[in-house]
C-alpha positions, 0 to 999 in steps of 0.5 A: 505240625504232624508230630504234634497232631500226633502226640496230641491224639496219643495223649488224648487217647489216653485220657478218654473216661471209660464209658457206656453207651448205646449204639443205635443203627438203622439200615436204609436201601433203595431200590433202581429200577430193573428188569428181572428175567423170571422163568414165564416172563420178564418182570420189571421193577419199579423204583423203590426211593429209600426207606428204612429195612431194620433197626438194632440196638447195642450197648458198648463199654469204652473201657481202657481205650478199647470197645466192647460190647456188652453181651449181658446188657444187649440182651435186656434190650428190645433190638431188632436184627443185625445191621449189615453194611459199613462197620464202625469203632469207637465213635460215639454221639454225646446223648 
């Protein structure tokens, strides 16, 4: 069974079409409740519940089973900073 999930992934692989797509990120965070040692006081934070800290925009080409990231066509559109956190590779989301 594993050497057929195998080679059903290798052949599959090889068939992918090259392709361009746009890769949009948003970055979410929260916030726990805390205190904070400040130089006159201690400050307590609240609970801040998830909301959204940045959005980006990317466009990638899948081109003979490797990604890439198209520079050129990233700058023509409006994206915001980098998101930081998890990296992923060649997953997409059919539009």
């Amino acid at each position: 069974m594993l050497v057929q999930i195998v080679n059903y992934v290798n052949t599959t692989a090889r068939q992918l079409p090259n392709l361009i797509a746009t890769r949009e990120t948003a970055g979410f965070e929260d916030r726990p409740q805390q205190d904070v040692q400040q130089e006159t006081a201690v400050v307590g934070l609240s609970y801040l519940p998830l909301h959204l800290v940045g959005k980006s925009s990317f466009v990638v080409t899948y081109r003979e089973r490797k990604e890439v990231v198209d520079e050129a066509a990233t700058k023509a559109l409006k994206h915001g900073p980098q998101i930081g956190g998890l990296v992923t590779s060649g997953s997409s989301v059919p539009s």
